[in-house]
py3Dmol code that shows the C-alpha trace and the ligand (Angstrom):
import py3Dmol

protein = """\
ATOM      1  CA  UNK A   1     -24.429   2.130  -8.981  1.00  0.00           C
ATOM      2  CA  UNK A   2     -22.402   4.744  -9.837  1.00  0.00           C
ATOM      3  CA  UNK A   3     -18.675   3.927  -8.511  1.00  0.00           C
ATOM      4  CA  UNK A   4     -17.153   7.329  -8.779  1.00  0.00           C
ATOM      5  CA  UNK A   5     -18.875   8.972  -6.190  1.00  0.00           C
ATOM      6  CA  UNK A   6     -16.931   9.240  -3.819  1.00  0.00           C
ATOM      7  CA  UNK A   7     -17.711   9.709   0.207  1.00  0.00           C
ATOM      8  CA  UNK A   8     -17.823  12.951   1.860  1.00  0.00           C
ATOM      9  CA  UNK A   9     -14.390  12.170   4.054  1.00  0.00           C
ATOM     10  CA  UNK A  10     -12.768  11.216   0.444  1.00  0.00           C
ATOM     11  CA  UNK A  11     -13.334  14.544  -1.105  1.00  0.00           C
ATOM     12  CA  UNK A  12     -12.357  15.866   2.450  1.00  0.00           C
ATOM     13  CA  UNK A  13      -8.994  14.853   2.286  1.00  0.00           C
ATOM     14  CA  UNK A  14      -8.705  14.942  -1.376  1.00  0.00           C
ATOM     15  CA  UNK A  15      -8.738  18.598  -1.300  1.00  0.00           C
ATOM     16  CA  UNK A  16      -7.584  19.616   2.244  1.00  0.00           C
ATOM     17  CA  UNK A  17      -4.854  16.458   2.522  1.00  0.00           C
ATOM     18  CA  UNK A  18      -2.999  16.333   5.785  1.00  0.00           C
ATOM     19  CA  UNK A  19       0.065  15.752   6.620  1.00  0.00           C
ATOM     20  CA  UNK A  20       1.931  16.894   3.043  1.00  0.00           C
ATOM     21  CA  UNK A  21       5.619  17.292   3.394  1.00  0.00           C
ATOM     22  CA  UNK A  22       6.110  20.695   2.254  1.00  0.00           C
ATOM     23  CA  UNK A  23       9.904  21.662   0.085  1.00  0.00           C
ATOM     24  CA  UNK A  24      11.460  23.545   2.590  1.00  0.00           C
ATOM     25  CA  UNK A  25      10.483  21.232   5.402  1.00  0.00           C
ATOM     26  CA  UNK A  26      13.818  21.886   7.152  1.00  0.00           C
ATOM     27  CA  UNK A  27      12.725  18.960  10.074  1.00  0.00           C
ATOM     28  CA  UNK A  28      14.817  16.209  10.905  1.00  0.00           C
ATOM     29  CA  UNK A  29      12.954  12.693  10.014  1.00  0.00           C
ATOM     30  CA  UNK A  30      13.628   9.561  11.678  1.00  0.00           C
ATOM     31  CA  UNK A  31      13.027   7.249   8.609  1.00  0.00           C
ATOM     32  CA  UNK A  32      12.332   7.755   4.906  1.00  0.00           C
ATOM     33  CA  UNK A  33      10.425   5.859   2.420  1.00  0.00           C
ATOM     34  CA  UNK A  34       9.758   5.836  -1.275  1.00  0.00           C
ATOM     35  CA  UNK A  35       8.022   3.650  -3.309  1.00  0.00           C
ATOM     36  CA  UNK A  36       6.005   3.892  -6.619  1.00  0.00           C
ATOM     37  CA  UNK A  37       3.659   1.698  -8.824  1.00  0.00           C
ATOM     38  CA  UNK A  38       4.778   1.753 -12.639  1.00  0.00           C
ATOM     39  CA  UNK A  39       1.494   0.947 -13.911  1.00  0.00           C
ATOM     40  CA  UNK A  40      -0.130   4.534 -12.492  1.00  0.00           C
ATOM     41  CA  UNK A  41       3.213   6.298 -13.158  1.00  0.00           C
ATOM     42  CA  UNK A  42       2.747   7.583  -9.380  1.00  0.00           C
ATOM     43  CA  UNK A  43       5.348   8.030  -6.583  1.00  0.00           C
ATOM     44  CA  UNK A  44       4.891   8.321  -2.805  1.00  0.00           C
ATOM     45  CA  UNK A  45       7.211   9.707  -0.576  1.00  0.00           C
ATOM     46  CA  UNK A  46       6.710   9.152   3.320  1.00  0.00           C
ATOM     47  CA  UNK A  47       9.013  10.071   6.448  1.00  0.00           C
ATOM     48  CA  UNK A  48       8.127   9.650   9.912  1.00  0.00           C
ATOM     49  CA  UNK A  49       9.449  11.140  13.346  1.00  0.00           C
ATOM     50  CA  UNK A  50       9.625   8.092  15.970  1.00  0.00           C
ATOM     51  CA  UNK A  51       8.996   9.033  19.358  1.00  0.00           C
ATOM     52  CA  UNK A  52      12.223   6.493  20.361  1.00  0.00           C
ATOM     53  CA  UNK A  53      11.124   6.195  24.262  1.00  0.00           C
ATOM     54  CA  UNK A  54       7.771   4.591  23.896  1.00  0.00           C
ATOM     55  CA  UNK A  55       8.533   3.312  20.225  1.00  0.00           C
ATOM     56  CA  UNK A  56       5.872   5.168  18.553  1.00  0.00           C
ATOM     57  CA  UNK A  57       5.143   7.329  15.138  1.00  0.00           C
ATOM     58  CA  UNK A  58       5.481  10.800  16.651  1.00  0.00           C
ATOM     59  CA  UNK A  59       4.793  12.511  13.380  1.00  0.00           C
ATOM     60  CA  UNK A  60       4.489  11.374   9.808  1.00  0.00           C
ATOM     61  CA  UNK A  61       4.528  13.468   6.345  1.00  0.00           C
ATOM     62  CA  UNK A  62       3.854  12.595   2.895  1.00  0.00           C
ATOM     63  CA  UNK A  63       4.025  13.499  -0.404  1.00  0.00           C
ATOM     64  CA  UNK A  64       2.943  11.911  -4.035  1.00  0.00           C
ATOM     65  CA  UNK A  65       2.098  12.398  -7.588  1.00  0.00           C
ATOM     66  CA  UNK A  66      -0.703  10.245  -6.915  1.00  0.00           C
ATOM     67  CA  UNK A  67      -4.408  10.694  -8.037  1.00  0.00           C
ATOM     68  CA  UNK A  68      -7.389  11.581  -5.936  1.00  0.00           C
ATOM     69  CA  UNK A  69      -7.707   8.095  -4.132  1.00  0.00           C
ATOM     70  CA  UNK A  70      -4.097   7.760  -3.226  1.00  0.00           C
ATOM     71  CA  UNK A  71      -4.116  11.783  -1.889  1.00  0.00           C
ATOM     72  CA  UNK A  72      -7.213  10.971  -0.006  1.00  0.00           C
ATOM     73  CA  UNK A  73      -5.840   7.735   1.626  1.00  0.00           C
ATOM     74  CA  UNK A  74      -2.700   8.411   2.698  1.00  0.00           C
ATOM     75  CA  UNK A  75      -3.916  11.572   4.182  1.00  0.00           C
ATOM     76  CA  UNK A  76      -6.098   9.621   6.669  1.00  0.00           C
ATOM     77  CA  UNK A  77      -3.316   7.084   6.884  1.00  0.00           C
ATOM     78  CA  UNK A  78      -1.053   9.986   7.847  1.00  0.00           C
ATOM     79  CA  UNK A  79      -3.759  10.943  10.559  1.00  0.00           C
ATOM     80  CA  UNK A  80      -4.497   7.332  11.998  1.00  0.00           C
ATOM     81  CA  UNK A  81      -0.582   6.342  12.292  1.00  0.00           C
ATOM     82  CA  UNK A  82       0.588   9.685  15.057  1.00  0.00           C
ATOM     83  CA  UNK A  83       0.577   8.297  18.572  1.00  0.00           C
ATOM     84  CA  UNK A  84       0.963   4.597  17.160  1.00  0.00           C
ATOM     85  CA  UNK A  85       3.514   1.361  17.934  1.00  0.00           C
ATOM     86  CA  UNK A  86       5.786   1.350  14.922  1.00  0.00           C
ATOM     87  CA  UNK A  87       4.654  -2.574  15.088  1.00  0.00           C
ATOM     88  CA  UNK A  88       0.803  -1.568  15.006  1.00  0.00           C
ATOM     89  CA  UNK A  89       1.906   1.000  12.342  1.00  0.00           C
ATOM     90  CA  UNK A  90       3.593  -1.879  10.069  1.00  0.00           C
ATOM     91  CA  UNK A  91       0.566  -4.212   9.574  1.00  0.00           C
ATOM     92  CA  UNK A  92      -1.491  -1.734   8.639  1.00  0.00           C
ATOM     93  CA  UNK A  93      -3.378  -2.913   5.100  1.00  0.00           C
ATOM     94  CA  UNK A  94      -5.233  -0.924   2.390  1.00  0.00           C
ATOM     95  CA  UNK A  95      -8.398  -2.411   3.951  1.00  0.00           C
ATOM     96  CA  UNK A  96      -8.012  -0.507   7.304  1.00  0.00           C
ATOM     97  CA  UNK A  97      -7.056   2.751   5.569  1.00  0.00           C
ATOM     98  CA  UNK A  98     -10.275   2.161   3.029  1.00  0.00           C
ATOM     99  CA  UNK A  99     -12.366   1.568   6.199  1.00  0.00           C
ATOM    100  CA  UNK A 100     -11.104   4.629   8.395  1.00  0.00           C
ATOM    101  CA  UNK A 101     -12.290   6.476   4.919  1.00  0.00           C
ATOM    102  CA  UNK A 102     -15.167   5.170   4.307  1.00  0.00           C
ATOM    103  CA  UNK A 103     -15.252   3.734   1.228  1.00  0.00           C
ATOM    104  CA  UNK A 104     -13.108   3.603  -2.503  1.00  0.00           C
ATOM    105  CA  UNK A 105     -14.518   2.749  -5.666  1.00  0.00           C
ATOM    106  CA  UNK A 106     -13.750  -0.597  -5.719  1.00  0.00           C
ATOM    107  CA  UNK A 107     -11.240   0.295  -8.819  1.00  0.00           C
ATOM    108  CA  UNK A 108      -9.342   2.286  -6.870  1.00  0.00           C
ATOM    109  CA  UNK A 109      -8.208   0.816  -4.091  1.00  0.00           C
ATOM    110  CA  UNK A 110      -5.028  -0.352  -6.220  1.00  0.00           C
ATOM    111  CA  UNK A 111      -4.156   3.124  -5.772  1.00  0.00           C
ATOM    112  CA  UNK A 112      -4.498   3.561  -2.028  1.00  0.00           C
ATOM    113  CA  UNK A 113      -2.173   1.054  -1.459  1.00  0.00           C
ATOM    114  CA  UNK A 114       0.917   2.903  -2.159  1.00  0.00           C
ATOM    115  CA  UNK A 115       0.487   4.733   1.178  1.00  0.00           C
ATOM    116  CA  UNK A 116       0.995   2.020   3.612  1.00  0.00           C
ATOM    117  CA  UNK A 117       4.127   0.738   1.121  1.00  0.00           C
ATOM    118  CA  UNK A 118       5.930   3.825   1.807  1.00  0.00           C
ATOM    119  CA  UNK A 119       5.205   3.658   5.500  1.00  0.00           C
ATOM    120  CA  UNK A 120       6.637  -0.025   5.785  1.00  0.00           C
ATOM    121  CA  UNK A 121       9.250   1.401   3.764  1.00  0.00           C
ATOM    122  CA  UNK A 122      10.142   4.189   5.764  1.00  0.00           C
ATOM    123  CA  UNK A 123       9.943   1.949   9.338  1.00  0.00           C
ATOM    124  CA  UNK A 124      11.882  -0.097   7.740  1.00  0.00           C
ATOM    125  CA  UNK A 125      14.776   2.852   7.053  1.00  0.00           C
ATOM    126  CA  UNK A 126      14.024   3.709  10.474  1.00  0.00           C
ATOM    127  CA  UNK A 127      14.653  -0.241  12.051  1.00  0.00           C
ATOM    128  CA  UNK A 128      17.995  -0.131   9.655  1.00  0.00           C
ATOM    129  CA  UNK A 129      19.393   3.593  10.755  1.00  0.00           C
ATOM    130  CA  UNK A 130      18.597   2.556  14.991  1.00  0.00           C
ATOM    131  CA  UNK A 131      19.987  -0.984  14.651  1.00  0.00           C
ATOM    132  CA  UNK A 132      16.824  -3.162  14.482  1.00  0.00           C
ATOM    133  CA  UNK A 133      17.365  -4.911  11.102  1.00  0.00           C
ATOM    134  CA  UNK A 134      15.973  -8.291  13.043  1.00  0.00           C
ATOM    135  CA  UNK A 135      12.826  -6.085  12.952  1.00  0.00           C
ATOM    136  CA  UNK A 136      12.442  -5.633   9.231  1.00  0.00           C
ATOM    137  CA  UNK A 137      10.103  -8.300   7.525  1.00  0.00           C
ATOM    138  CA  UNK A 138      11.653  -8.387   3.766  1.00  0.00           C
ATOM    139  CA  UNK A 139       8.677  -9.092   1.424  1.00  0.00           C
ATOM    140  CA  UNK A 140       9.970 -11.034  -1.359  1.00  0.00           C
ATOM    141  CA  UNK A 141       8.029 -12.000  -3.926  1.00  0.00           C
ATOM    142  CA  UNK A 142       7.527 -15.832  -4.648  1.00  0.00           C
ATOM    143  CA  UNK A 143       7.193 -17.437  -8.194  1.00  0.00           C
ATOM    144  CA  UNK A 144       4.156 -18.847  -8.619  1.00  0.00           C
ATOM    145  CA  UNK A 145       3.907 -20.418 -12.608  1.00  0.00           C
ATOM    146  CA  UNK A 146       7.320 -21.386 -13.179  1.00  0.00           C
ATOM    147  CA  UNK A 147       6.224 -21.534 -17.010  1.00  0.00           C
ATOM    148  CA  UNK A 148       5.238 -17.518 -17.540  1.00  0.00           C
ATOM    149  CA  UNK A 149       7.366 -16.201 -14.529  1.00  0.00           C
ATOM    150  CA  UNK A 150       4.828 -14.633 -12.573  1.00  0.00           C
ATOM    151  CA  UNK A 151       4.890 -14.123  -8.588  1.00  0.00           C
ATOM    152  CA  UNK A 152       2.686 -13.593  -6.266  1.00  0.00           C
ATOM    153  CA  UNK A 153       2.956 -10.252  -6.097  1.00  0.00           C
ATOM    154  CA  UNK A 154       1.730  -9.826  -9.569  1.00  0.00           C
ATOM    155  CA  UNK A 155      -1.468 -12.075  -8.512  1.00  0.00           C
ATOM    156  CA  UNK A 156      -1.622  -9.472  -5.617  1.00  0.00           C
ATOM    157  CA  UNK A 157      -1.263  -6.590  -7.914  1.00  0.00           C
ATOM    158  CA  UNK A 158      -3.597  -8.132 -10.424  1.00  0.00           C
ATOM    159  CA  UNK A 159      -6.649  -8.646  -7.946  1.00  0.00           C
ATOM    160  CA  UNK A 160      -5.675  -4.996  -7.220  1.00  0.00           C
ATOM    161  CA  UNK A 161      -6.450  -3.954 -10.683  1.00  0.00           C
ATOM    162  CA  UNK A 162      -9.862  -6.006 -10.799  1.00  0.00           C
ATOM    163  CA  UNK A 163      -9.466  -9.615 -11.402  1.00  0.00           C
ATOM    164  CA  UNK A 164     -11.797 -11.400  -9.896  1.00  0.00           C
ATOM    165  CA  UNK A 165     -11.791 -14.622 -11.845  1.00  0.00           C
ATOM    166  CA  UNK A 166      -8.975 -17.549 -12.796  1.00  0.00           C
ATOM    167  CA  UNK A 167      -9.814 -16.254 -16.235  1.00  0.00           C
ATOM    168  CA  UNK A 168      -9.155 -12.723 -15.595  1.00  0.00           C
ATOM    169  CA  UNK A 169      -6.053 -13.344 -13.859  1.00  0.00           C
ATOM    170  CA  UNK A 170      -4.352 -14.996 -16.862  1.00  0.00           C
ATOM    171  CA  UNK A 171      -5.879 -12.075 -18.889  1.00  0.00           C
ATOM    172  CA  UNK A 172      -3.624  -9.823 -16.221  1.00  0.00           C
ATOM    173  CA  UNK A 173      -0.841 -11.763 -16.212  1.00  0.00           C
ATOM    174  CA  UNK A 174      -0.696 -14.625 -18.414  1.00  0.00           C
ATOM    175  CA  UNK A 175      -0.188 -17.214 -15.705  1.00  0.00           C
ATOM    176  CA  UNK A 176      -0.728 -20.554 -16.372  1.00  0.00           C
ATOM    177  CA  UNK A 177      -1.549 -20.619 -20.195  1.00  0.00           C
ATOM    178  CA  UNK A 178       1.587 -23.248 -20.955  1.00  0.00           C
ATOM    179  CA  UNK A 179       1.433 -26.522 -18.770  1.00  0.00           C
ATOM    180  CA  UNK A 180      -1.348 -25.282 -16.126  1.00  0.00           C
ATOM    181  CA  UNK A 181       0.420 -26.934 -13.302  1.00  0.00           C
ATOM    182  CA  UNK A 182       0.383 -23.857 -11.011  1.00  0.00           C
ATOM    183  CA  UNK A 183      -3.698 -23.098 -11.642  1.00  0.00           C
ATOM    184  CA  UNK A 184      -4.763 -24.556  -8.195  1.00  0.00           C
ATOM    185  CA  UNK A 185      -2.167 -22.365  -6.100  1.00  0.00           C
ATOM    186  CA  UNK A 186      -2.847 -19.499  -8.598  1.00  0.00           C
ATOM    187  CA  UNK A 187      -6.705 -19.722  -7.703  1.00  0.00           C
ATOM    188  CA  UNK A 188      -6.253 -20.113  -3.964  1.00  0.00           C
ATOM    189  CA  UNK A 189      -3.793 -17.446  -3.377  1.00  0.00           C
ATOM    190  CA  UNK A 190      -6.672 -15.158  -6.338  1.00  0.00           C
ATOM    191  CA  UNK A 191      -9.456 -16.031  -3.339  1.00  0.00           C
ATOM    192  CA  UNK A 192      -6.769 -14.985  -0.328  1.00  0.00           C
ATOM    193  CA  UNK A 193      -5.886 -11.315  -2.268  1.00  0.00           C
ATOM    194  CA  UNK A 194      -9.863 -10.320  -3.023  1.00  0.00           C
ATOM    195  CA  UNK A 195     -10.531 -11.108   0.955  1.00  0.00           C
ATOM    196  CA  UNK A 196      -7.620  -9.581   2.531  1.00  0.00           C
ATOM    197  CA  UNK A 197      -8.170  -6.343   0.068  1.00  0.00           C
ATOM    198  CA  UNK A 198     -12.491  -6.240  -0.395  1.00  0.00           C
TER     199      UNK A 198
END
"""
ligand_1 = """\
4
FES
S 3.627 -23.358 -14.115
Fe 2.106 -21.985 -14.786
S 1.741 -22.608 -16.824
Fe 3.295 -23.885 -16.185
"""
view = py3Dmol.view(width=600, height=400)
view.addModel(protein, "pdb")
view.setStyle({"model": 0}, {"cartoon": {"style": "trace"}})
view.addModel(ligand_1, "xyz")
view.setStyle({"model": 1}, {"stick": {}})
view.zoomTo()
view.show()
């Protein structure tokens, strides 16, 4: 199979993305968010306008430095969020923006997961400018091999990036290569990232 062909509604939004924040975008947003992944060198910007009556995402506008996958996704993420509970809004995953697209080559859905970052990010701005700290769910990263210092957001990251394998997670991020005490936590939380992202 050839995994760079990408679907119809990919190239869709890749070249005719929704949704960009434009420079001189003089509107007033609600919340802000900015987030970027060092390994791809990329940065997302998000900001949303909440609809404050019913608690919904009354508009939402993007912009990144992203490549074709992460243009593509958060354009349809941009498009699937308007009209939506800023709750529904938070949980949404990579997997639900990957499905509403149809597919990603399977080595690119690291990159489409920037998009729903920067929303969370810019809800949470929102829940801290109204008020609603309670609201925001701080995602702090646990260490996982004491020995190597890795957490499990680098686990996360790694499956990302295409481990698949115990192996090919030390290979990512060296975890567990000194006293191997944290290899049965490393492998189930390795099995919980590839079925929550493929
Ligand atoms: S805790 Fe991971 S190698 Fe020691």
């Amino acid at each position: 199979m050839n995994d760079w062909v990408y679907t119809e509604k990919v190239k869709d939004h890749f070249t005719n993305p929704r949704n960009v924040l434009s420079q001189d975008d003089t509107a007033v947003y609600d919340g802000k968010g900015k987030v970027g992944n060092i390994k791809c060198g990329d940065e997302m910007i998000m900001v949303i306008k909440v609809d404050k009556a019913k608690g919904t995402i009354a508009d939402c506008k993007w912009k990144t430095y992203g490549c074709a996958s992460a243009i593509a996704s958060t354009s349809v993420l941009s498009e699937m969020v308007k009209g939506m509970p800023l709750e529904q809004a938070y949980k949404i995953t990579p997997k639900d923006v990957t499905r509403e697209l149809g597919s990603l080559p399977e080595h690119k859905i690291h990159c489409s997961v920037l998009g729903d970052k920067a929303l969370r990010a810019a809800i949470n701005d929102y829940y801290e400018k109204n008020g609603m700290s309670e609201k925001i769910e701080i995602e702090e990263a646990r260490i996982i091999c004491q020995c190597m210092n890795v957490t499990d957001h680098e686990i996360e990251a790694a499956v990302l990036e295409g481990a698949r394998t115990y192996l090919e997670l030390q290979e990512h991020t060296k975890l567990g290569t000194v006293c191997g005490q944290c290899k049965d936590q490393a492998i189930t939380l390795l099995n919980a990232y590839i079925k929550k992202h493929f």
